[in-house]
C-alpha positions in Angstrom: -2.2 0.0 -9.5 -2.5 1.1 -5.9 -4.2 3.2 -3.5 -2.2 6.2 -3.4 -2.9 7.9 -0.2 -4.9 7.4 3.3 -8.0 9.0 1.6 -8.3 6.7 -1.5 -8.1 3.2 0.4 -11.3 5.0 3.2 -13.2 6.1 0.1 -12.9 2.4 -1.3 -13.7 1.0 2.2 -16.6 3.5 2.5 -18.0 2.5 -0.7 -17.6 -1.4 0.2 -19.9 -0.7 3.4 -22.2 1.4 1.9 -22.9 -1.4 -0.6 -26.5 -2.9 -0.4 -25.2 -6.0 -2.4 -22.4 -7.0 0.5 -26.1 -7.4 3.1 -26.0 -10.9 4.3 -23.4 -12.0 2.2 -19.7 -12.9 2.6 -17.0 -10.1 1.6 -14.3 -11.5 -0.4 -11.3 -9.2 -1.3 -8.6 -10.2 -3.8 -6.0 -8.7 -6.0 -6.3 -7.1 -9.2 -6.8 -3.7 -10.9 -8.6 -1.1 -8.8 -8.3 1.7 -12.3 -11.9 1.1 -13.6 -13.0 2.3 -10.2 -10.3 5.0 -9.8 -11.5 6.4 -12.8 -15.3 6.7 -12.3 -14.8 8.2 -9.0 -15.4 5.5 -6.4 -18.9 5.7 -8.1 -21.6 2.2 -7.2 -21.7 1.5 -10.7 -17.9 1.3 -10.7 -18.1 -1.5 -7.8 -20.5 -3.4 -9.2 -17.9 -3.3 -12.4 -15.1 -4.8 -10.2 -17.4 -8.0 -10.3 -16.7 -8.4 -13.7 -12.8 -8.6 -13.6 -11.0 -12.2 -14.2 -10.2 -12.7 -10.8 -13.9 -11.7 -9.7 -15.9 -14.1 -11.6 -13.7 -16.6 -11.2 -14.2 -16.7 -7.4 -18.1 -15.5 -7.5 -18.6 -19.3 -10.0 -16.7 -20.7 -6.7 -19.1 -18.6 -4.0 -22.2 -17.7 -5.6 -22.7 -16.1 -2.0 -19.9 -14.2 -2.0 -19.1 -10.6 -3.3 -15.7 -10.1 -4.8 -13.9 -6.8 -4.7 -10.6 -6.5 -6.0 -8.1 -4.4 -4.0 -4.6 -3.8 -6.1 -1.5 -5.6 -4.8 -1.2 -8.0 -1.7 -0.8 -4.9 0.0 -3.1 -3.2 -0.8 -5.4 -6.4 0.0 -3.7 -6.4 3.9 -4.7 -2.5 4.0 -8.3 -3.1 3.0 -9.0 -5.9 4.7 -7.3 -3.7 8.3 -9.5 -0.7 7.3 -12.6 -2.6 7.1 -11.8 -4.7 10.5 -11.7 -1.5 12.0 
C-alpha cells in the first residue's frame, strides 16, 4: 500500500524527524507495507512497529546503527526519501 495523498507522505516524514530513536543514527528507508502505521494513526508506537517487519530486521542484524523505516513501493521510497531532503 501507498501514501495516498500530499498530507499522508508529510505526516510520515514528520513522524520520522520527530523520532528520538533516528538521534545520531543512520536513517535507512526501504520498501514494504506502511498499513500497520496507517492504521494506528501515524502514532510513535506504530513506527517503532515498522522495525519489526521482514524487511526491517533483516537490515537492522546488517546495521545495528541504523533505523529502518519502511515506505511502500519504490515510489513511494523516492517520495520519502525527497521529502525528508527537503
Amino acid at each position: 500500500m501507498s501514501f495516498e495523498n500530499q498530507d499522508e507522505l508529510t505526516t510520515f516524514c514528520k513522524g520520522i524527524l520527530k523520532s528520538s530513536r533516528i538521534r545520531n543514527k543512520s536513517v535507512l528507508l526501504c520498501e514494504g507495507s506502511v498499513d500497520y502505521l496507517k492504521q494506528h494513526d501515524f502514532s510513535p508506537r506504530g513506527y517503532r512497529q515498522l522495525e519489526d517487519l521482514p524487511d526491517c530486521s533483516f537490515y537492522r542484524k546488517l546495521f545495528p546503527e541504523t533505523r529502518c523505516f519502511t515506505c511502500g513501493s519504490r515510489k513511494n521510497v523516492l517520495k520519502t526519501y525527497f521529502k525528508l531532503r527537503d
